[in-house]
C-alpha positions in Angstrom: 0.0 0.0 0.0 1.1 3.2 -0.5 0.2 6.8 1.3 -1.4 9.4 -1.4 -3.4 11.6 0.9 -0.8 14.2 1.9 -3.3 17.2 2.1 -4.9 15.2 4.9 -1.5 13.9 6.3 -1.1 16.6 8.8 -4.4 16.0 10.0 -3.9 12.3 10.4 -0.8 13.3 12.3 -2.6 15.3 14.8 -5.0 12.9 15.2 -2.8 10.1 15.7 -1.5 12.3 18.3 -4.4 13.2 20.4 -5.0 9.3 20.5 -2.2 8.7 22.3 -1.9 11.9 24.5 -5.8 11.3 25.9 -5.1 7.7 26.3 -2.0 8.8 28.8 -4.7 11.4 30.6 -7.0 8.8 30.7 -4.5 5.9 32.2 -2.1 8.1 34.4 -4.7 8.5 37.4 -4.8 4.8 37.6 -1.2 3.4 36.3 0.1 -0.1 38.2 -3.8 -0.5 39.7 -5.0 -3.9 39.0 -8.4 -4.9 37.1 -9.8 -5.8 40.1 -9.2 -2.9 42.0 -10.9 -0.9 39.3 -14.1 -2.0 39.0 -14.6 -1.6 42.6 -13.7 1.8 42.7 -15.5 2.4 39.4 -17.8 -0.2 38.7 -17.8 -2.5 35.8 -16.3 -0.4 33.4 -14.2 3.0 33.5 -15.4 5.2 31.0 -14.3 8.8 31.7 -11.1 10.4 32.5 -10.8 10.0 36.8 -7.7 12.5 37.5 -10.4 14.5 39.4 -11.7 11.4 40.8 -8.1 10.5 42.2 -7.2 13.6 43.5 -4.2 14.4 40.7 -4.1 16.8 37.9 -4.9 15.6 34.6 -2.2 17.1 32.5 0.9 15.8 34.0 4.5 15.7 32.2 4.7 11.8 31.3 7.6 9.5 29.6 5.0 7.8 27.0 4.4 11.8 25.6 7.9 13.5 26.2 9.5 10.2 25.3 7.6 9.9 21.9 8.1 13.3 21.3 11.7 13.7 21.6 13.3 10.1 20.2 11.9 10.7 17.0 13.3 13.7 16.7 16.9 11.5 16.0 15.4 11.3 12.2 15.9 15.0 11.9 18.9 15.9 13.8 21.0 13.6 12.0 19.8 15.2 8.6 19.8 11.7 7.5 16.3 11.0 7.9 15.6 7.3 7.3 19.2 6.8 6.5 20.0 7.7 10.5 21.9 4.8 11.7 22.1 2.9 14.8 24.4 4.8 16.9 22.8 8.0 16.4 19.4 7.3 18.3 21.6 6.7 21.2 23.2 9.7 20.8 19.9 11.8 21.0 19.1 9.9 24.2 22.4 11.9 25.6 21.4 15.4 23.7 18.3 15.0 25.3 18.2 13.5 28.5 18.9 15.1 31.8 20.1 12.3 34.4 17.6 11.6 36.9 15.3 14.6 35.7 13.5 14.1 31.9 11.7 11.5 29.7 12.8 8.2 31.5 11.5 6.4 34.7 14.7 7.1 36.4 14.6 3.3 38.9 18.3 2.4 38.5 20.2 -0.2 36.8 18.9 -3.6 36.2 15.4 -2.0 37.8 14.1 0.7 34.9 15.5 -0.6 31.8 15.9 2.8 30.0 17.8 3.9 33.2 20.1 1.0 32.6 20.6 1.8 28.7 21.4 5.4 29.8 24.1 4.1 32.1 25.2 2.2 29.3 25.1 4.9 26.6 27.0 7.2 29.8 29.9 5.0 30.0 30.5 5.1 26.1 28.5 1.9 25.0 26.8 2.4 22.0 22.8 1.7 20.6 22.1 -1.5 20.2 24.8 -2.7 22.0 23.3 -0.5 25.2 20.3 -2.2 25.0 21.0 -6.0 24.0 20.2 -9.3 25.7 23.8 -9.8 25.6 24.8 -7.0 28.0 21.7 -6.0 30.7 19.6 -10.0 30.5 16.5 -10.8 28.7 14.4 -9.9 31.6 15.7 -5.9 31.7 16.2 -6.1 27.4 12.3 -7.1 27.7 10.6 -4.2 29.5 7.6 -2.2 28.4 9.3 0.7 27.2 10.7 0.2 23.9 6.5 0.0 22.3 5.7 3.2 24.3 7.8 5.6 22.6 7.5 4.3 19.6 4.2 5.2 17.6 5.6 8.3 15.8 8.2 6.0 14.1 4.6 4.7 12.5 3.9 8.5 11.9 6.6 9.0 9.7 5.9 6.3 7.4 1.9 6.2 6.9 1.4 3.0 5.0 4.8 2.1 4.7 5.0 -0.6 7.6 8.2 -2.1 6.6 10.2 1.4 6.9 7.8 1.8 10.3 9.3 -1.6 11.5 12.9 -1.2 10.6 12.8 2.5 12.3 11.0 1.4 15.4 13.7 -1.3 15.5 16.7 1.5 15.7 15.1 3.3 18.1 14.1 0.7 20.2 17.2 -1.0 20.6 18.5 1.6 22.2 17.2 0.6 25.8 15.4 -2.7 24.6 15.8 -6.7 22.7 14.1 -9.4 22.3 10.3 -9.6 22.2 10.2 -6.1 23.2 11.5 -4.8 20.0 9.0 -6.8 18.6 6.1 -5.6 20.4 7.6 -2.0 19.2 7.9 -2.8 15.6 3.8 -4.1 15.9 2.3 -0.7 17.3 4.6 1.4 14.7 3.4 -1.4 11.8 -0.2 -0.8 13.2 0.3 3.3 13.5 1.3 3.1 9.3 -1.3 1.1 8.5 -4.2 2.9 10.1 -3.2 5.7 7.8 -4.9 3.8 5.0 -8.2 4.5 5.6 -9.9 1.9 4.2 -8.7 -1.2 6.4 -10.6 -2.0 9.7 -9.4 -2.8 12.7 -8.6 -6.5 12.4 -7.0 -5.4 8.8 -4.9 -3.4 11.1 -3.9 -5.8 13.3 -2.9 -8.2 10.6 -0.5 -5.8 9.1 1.4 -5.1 12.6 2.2 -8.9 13.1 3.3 -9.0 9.4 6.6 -7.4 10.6 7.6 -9.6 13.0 8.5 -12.9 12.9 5.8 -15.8 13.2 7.5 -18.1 15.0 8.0 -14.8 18.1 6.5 -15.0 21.6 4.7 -11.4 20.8 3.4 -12.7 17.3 2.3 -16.2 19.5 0.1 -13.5 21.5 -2.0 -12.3 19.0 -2.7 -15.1 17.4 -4.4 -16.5 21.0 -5.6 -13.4 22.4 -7.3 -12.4 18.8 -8.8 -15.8 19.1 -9.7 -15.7 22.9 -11.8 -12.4 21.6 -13.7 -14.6 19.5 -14.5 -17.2 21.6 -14.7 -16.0 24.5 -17.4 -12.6 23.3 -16.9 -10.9 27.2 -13.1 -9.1 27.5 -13.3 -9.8 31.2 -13.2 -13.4 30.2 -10.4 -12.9 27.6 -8.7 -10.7 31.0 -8.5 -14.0 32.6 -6.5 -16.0 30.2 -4.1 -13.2 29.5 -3.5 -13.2 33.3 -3.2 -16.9 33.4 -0.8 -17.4 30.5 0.7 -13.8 30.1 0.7 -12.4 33.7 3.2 -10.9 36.0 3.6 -14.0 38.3 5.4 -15.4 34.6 6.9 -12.2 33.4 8.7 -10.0 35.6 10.7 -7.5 37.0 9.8 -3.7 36.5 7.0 -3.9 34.1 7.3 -6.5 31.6 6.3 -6.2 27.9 4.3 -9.7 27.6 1.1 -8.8 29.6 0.6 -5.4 28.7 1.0 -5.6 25.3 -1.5 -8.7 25.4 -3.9 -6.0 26.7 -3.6 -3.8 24.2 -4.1 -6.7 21.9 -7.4 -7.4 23.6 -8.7 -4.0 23.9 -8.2 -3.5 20.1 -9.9 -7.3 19.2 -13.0 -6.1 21.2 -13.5 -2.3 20.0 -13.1 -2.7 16.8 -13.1 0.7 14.9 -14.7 2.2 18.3 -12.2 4.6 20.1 -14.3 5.2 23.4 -14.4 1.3 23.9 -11.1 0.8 23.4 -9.9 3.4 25.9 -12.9 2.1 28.2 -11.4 -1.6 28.0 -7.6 -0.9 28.2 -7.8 0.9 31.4 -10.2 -1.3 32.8 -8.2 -4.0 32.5 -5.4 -2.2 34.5 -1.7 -2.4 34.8 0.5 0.0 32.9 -2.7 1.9 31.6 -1.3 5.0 30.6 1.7 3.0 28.6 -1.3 0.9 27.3 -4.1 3.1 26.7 -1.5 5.5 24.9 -0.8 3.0 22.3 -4.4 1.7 21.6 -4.8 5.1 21.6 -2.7 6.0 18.5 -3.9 3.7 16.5 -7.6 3.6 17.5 -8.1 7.0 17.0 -6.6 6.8 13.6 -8.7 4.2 12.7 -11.8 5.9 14.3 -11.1 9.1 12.9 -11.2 12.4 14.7 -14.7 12.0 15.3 -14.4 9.2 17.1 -12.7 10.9 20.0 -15.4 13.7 20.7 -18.4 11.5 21.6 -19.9 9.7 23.2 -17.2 11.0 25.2 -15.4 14.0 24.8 -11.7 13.6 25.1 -10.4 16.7 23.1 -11.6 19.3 25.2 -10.6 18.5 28.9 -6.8 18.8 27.8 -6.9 20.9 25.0 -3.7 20.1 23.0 -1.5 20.9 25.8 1.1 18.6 26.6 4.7 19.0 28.8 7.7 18.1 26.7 10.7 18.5 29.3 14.2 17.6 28.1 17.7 18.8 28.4 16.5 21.6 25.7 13.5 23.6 26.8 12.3 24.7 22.7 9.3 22.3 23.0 8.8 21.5 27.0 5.7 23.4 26.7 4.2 22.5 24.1 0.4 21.4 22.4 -0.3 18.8 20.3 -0.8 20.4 16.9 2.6 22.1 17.2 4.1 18.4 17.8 2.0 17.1 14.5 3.3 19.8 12.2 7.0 18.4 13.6 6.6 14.8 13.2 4.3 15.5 9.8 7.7 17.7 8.3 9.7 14.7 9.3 7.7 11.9 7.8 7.5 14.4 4.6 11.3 14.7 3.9 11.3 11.0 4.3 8.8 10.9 1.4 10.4 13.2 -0.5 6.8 14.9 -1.2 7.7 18.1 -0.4 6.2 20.5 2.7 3.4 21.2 3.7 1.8 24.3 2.5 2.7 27.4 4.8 0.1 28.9 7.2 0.3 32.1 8.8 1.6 32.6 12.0 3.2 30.6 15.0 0.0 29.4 15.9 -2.8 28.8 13.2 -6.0 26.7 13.7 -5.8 25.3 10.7 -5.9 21.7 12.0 -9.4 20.6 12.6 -10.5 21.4 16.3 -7.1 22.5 17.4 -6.8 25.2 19.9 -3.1 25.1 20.4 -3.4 24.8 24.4 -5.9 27.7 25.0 -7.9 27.2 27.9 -10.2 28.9 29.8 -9.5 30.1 33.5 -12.5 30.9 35.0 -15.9 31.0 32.8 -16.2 31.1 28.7 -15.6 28.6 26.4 -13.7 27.7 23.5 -13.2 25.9 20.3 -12.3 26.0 16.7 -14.8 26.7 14.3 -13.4 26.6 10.6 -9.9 27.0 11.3 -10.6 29.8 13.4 -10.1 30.0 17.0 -13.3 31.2 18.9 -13.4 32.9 22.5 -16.7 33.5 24.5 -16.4 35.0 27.3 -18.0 37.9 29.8 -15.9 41.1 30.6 -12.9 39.8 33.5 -12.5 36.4 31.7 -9.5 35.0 31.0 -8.1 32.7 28.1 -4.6 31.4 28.5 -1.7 29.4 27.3 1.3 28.4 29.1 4.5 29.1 27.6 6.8 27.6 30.7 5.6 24.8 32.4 4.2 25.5 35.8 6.1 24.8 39.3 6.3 21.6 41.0 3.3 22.6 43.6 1.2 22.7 40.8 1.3 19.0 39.6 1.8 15.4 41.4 3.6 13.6 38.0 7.0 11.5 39.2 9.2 13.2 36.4 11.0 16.3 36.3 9.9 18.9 33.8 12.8 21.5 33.5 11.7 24.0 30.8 12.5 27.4 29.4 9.8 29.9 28.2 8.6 29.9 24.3 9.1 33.6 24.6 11.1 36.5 27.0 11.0 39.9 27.2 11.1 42.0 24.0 9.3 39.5 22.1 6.0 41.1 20.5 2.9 38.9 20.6 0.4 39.7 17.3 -2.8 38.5 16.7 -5.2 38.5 13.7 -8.6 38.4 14.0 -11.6 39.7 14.5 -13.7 42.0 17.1 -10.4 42.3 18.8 -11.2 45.5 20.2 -13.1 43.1 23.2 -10.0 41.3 24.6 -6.7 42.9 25.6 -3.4 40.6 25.9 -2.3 39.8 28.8 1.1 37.6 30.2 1.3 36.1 33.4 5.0 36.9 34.7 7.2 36.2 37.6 9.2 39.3 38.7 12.5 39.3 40.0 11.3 39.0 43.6 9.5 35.9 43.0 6.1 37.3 42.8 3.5 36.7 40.3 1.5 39.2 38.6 -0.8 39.5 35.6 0.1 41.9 33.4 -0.8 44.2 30.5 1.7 46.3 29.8 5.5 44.9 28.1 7.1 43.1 30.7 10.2 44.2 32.6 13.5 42.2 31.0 13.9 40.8 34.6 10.6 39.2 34.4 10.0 35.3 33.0 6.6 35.0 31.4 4.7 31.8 32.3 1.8 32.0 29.9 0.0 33.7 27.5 -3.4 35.0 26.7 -6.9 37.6 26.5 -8.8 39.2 29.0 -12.1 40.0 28.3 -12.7 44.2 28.4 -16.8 43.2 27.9 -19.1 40.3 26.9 -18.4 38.9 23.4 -17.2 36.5 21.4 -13.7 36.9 19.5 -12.6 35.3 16.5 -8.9 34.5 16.1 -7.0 33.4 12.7 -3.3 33.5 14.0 -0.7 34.2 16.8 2.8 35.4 15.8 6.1 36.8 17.1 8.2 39.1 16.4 11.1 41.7 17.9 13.8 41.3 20.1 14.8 39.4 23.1 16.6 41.8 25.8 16.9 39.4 29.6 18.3 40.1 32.3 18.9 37.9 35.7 19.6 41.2 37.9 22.5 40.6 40.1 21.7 36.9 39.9 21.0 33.9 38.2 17.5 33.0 39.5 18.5 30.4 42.8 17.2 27.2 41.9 17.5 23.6 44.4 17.5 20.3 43.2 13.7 20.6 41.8 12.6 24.1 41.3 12.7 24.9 37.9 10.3 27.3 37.5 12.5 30.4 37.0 12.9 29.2 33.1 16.1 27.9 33.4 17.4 24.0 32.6 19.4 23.1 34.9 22.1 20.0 35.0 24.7 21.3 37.9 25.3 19.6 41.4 24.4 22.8 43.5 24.0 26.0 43.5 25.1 28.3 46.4 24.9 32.0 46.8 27.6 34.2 47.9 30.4 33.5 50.2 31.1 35.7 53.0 34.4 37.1 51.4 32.7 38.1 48.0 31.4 41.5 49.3 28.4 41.2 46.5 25.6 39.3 45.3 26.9 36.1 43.2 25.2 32.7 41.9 27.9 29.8 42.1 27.3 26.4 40.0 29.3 23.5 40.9 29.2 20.3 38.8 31.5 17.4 40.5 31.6 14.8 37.4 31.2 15.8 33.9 29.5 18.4 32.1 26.8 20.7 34.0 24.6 23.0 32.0 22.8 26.2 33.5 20.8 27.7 30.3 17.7 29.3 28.9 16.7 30.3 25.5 15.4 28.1 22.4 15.9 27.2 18.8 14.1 30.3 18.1 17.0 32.3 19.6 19.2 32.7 16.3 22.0 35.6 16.7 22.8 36.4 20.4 25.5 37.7 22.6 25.3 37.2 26.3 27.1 38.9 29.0 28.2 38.8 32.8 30.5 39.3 35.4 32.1 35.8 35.9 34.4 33.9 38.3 36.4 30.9 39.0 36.5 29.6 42.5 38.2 26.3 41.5 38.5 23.5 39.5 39.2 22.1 36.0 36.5 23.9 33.2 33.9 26.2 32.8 32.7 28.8 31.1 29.6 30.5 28.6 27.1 28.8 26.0 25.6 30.0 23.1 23.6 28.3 20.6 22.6 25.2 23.0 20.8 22.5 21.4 21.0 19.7 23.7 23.8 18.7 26.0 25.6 17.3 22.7 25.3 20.5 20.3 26.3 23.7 21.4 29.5 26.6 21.3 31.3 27.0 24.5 33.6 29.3 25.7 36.0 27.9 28.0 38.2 28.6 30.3 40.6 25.9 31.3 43.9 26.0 33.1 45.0 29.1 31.8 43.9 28.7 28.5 40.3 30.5 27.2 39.1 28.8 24.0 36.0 28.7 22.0 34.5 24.9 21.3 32.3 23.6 19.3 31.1 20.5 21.2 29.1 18.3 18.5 28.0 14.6 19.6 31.7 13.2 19.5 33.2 15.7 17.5 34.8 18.2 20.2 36.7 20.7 18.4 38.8 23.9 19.5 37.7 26.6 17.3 39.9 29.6 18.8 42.2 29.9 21.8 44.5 31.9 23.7 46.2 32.3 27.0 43.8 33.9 29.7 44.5 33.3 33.8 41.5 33.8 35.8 42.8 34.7 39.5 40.9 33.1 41.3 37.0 34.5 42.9 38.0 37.9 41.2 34.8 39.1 38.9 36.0 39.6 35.1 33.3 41.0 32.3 32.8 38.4 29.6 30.7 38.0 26.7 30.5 35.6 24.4 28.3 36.3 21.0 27.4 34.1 17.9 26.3 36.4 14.8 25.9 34.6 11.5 28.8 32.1 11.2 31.3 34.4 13.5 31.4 33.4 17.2 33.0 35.9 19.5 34.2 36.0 23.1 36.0 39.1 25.3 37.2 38.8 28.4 39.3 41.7 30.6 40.2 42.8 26.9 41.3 39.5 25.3 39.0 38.6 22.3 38.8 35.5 20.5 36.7 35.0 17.6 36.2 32.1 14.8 34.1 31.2 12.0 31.5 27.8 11.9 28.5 27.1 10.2 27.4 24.1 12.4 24.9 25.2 14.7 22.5 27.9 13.3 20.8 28.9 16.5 19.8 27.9 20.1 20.3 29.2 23.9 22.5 30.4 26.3 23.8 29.8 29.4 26.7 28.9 31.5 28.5 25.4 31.7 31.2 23.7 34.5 33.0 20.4 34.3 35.0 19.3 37.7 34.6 23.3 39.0 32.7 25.9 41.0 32.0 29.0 39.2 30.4 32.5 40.2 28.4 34.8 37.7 25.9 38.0 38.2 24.8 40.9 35.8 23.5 38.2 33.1 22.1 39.8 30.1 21.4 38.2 26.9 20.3 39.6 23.9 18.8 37.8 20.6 18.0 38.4 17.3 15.0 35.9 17.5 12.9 33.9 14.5 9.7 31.9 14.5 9.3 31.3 11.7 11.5 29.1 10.5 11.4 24.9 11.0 12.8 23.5 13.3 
């Protein structure tokens, strides 16, 4: 079969999408709770979302969305597309991932099989080697968690599901072997299939076990839980044999593959084409539901259509597109769901060759059918998306907004870290086209430099980090709204500090990777922010891939140790320029993947705790550093744009008087 419906493919994308991001909503409340346990909380069957119900919020930063989100990204970075090899998907897991803090389940080696692939990939072994039988055991290799990143691998190549397969395969064998790279080559096989939409749901099926091998454990699985369905006409019944043949008590440790994908086999042979009764089924059943329900939801919402997810129940609108995406790069940690299906669509496009997609106006557009690009209302008024349009309704002191940072650790129960940066800063002009305008005025929610929050009107101070985005209402109306754009300048300032951050407190916009931070020692006379990192790299940055020229300036000093310095153009803890200073040599670097490479350097001393001004700028292809009247510059093409921040290997450095400037652009891909 082959994909031909590329004006819809976008679409499809998105829909995919919202599949699997309401089936983690709908299963997170409930994850490791058993079947039984379930139905006697919510009777026979559990057909609503119940974060409410179980006292937790419903959008939560979770590895099945950030995970999914960022690994595919791997096609892209490398520039080789479906050509990336093995290797490289490892190396995105160490651009991306902050230890202990984004994506994985973060349990420890031999417990959380990602965790032990990290360690692996950490201590220079390489994908697939970092995720074989061979080196962690078949029990650790065969884990959940190579099928639930792996849907948008099935994204990329609608109707292809033999390219689907072979690039679930590189990705999963990162962390994962054995049957579990199976299971992960079925749900991307199903994902391409249910682009074609003329196959049903058992055509669907078929075509995911066609990529695996017949004589496999997972393959063995569908073939009796398929036929269980049939026989048996009640899933509860069809439960029973999974749990007798494919249950914990025989598959074990952390959270094992076999049982949970069986579920997802059943809740697909029972619903059919039916979205609601799949997501009603598959966290009935219980276990890893959000891991579960995420995946049936991919492909059951494909195969259901976008319809299918907006009654009987209504699963759009609770969450409206808004998902967390925290990584060691803040561009997408707060993000929505049609932004993230324009990414993966551009991906799957220049796999095609087919050329992209045909350009919309601004940032934001609501183009996408029912896609409200995370705008919510705070108290009162309602929205939705009528034609591509974006429509408010609201009475005069209503409030519509969008985050643009993701919020603080009070205000959300998930068990992973979400460090982000903001989508915009000060100086960046917010533009809207519409229609009866005149009703609304814009308004940012913004923490000041003393920590307080305020909602505010007027340009914000360039101390200030904005958390959202969004429209008061002057008077009772409704408000139409075509597009949301940037433009202007980025001018931000940290006062006489970096914002003070502990161990979890990321709020302040910044990413943070160092041991501790510490503010002034008695001697210093003046407010400082120290960073100490005890083994390897530590990163301290803000910004995003929408930051293209900048310069950044501080005071800075050395207190001790071995390396540190300024960043510019930060893509990930593998792709940025550095500016280093390292006993008694300053030099500008260009750390890519493996590829370190001394770009300019020249004999600087730092004498120890005294405050020098530095800057460090990247304009075009010329980078440019001062410090106490040494310059260095050099000339590189690699990396085009990104943050800035500070960095410190083996050493404890001081810095205040931050100030960054940018030359910003949204409006090019990323």
């Amino acid at each position: 079969m082959m994909f031909t419906d590329w004006k819809r493919y976008e679409e499809k994308v998105y829909t995919a999408l919202l599949g699997k991001v309401a089936g983690v909503y709908f299963g997170r409340p409930i994850e490791g709770r058993s079947k039984a346990w379930i139905q006697e909380k919510f009777g026979p069957i559990l057909d609503h979302y119940c974060a409410d119900e179980m006292g937790v919020p419903l959008i939560v930063t979770d590895d099945d969305i950030s995970g999914t989100f960022t690994f595919v990204r791997a096609l892209a970075d490398s520039g080789l597309y479906a050509q990336t090899p093995d290797r490289f998907f490892g190396d995105t897991w160490l651009n991306y991932l902050l230890e202990k803090q984004t994506i994985l389940w973060w349990g420890g080696m031999c417990f959380s099989t990602e965790h032990t692939a990290y360690l692996r990939l950490k201590n220079g072994v390489h994908s697939p080697e970092s995720g074989s039988i061979t080196m962690n055991g078949q029990t650790v290799a065969e884990q959940i968690g190579a099928q639930i990143f792996i849907d948008a691998f099935g994204m990329v190549a609608p109707c292809n599901v033999k390219l689907a397969a072979e690039l679930a395969a590189k990705a999963a064998r990162v962390s994962h072997d054995g049957e579990a790279v199976y299971a992960a080559q079925v749900v991307a096989a199903m994902v391409s299939a249910a682009f074609d939409d003329t196959l049903n749901m058992e055509q669907v099926l078929d075509q995911g076990v066609s990529v695996i091998p017949e004589d496999c454990l997972v393959a063995q699985i569908h073939r009796d839980v398929r036929a269980w369905a049939k026989e048996d006409g009640d899933w509860n019944r069809t439960f029973d044999r999974i749990n007798e043949k494919y249950g914990y008590h025989k598959y074990g440790g952390g959270c094992h593959v076999v049982p949970n994908h069986a579920v997802m086999v059943m809740a697909w042979a029972y619903a059919g084409n039916d979205f609601h009764k799949a997501m009603q089924i598959v966290n009935t059943a219980g276990w890893d539901t959000d891991c579960n329900a995420a995946n049936v939801g991919s492909v059951s919402a494909l195969v259901a259509g976008l319809d299918g997810m907006k009654a009987p129940y209504d699963y759009l609108t609770p969450f409206a597109d808004r998902v967390y995406v925290p990584t060691a790069e803040g561009t997408f940690s707060t993000s929505d769901v049609a932004c993230e299906a324009y990414r993966i669509a551009a991906i799957g496009r220049k796999i095609a060759g087919v050329g992209s997609a045909e350009k919309q106006p601004g940032f934001w557009h609501f183009t996408l059918p029912g896609s409200v690009h995370g705008f919510m209302a705070e108290q009162g008024g309602r929205v939705w998306n009528e034609n591509g349009t974006l429509m408010l309704e609201g009475k005069a002191g209503d409030t519509f907004m969008r985050p643009v940072l993701i919020p603080a650790i009070k205000q959300t129960t998930s068990n992973y870290g979400f460090p982000s940066t903001p989508l915009i800063y000060p100086g960046v002009k917010v533009l809207v086209e519409g229609e009866n305008l005149d009703a609304v005025e814009l308004v940012r929610q913004v923490v000041h430099a003393d920590n307080k929050e305020e909602l505010i009107t007027t340009e914000p101070d360039e101390k200030d980090v904005i958390r959202a985005i969004g429209f008061r209402f002057r008077k009772d109306a409704t408000v139409k709204i075509r597009s949301i754009d940037f433009s202007g300048d980025v001018r931000f300032a940290a006062g006489k500090d970096c914002p003070e951050c502990d161990d979890w407190n990321f709020g302040n916009g910044w990413i943070n990777s160092m041991d501790n931070q510490i503010g002034s020692f008695s001697s210093d006379g003046i407010g400082l922010n120290h960073m100490v990192r005890n083994e390897g790299m530590g990163v301290f940055v803000t910004g995003n891939r929408y930051w293209k020229d900048s310069t950044m300036r501080c005071k800075f000093n050395i207190h001790g140790g071995d390396n540190c310095g300024l960043i510019v153009r930060y893509q990930g803890q593998k792709r940025f320029y550095a500016l280093e200073f390292e006993h008694g040599i300053a030099k500008i670097v260009r750390h890519y993947y493996d590829d370190v490479t001394v770009l300019a350097e020249a004999p600087f001393t730092f004498v120890p705790d005294q405050l020098y001004p530095v800057s460090f700028s990247a304009v075009g292809s010329r980078l440019t550093a001062t410090v106490d009247g040494l310059e260095l510059t050099a000339e590189d093409k690699t990396i085009r744009d990104g943050g800035c921040g500070y960095h410190a290997t083996l050493a404890l450095c001081g810095t205040r008087e931050t100030e960054i400037e940018v030359k910003i652009c949204y409006s090019e891909s990323i």
